[in-house]
Structures are given as structure tokens and as C-alpha cells.
N, C-alpha and C positions, 0 to 999 in steps of 0.2 A: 891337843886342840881338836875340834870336832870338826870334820867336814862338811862340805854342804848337803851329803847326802845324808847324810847322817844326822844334819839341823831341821833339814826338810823332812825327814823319814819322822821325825817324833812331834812333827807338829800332827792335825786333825785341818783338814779330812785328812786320809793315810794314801789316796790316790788321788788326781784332778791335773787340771792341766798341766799347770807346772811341774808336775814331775813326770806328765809324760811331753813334755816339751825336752826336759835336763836329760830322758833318758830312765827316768827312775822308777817309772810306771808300768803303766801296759805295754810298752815297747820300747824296742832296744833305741828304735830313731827317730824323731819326725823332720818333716820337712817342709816348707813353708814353699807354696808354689808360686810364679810370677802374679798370677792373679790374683792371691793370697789367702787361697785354701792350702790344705792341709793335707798332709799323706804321712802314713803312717809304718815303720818297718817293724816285724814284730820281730822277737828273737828267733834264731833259726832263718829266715826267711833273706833272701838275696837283692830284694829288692823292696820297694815303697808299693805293697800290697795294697794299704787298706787307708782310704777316700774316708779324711776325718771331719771335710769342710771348714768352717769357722767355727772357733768358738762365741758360744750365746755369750747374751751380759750375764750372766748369772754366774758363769764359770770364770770370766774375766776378775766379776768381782772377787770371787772364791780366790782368787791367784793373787792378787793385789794384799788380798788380806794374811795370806801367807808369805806372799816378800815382805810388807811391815812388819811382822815377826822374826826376823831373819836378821841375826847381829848385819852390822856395816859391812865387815866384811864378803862375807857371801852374800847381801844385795848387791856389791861394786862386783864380785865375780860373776854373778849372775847375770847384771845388765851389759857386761861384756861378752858371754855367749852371747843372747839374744843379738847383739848388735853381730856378731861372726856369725850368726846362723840367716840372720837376713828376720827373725822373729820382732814383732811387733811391741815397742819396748812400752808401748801403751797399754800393753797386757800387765804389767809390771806397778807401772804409775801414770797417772795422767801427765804430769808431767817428765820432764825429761831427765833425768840423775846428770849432777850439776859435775860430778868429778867426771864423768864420759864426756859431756862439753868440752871441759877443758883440753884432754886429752886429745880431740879432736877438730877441734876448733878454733 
């Protein structure tokens, strides 16, 4: 069975937000601030270095159209980080993934 990195690593584009939100990108971390910018850890580095801001519409949509591509499985794990990391599950889909409702609701 394929992982998620591994689901996501053979989709197009090959880097974009989503995989530097999971980790799989340009950096090892990011993190989502109270305000809801973005800061970013590279590998190597100790701390949240590098002020990523918001992502534009253009990359949100890029990111949406790569969760659609993504068996069930790894969109349900995936809208579960997002929801543990405090990440915007809007980025994901406009609406809300109905098995994370339930589970929570």
C-alpha cells in the first residue's frame, strides 16, 4: 500500500502547498500562526525561520485539486493533520469532509 507521501510525491505539481504544509516540501515544518499566517521550518534549522504568509487563491486551488486526486484514504488522513495542526481545512475543500464531523461532532 502506498503512503501518503508517496500518493502525493507522484501527483503534478511535484512541490506547492500541500506538501509543504504535510512536511514534504521545502521544509521540514510549517506552522499556522494565531493570526493565520504562516511560518515556515526548513530542515536543519531549530526554529520557524522563514514568514510564508497566506497562501493566494491560486495555490489553494492547486491544493484542492491535489486532495481530489488522493484515494479516501489519505484525504481522511490528511483532513486529520490539518484539523491537529490548527491548518485551514478550507485549503483542502470548501466544504467540510463529513467523516471528521462525525467524529467530532
Amino acid at each position: 500500500m502506498e503512503t501518503i507521501k508517496e500518493e502525493i510525491l507522484r501527483l503534478e505539481p511535484k512541490i506547492d502547498l500541500l506538501h509543504d504544509l504535510l512536511g514534504f516540501g521545502r521544509f521540514a515544518e510549517v506552522t499556522v500562526t494565531l493570526d493565520g499566517f504562516f511560518l515556515g521550518r526548513k530542515h536543519g534549522d531549530i526554529g520557524f525561520n522563514d514568514f510564508l504568509g497566506h497562501p493566494g487563491e491560486a495555490a489553494v486551488k492547486r491544493t484542492r485539486r491535489l486532495f481530489e486526486n488522493l484515494s479516501s484514504e489519505s484525504r481522511e488522513k490528511i483532513m486529520l493533520i490539518f484539523i491537529s495542526k490548527g491548518f485551514p481545512t478550507e485549503f483542502l475543500q470548501e466544504h467540510t469532509y463529513a467523516a471528521v464531523n462525525r467524529k467530532n461532532g
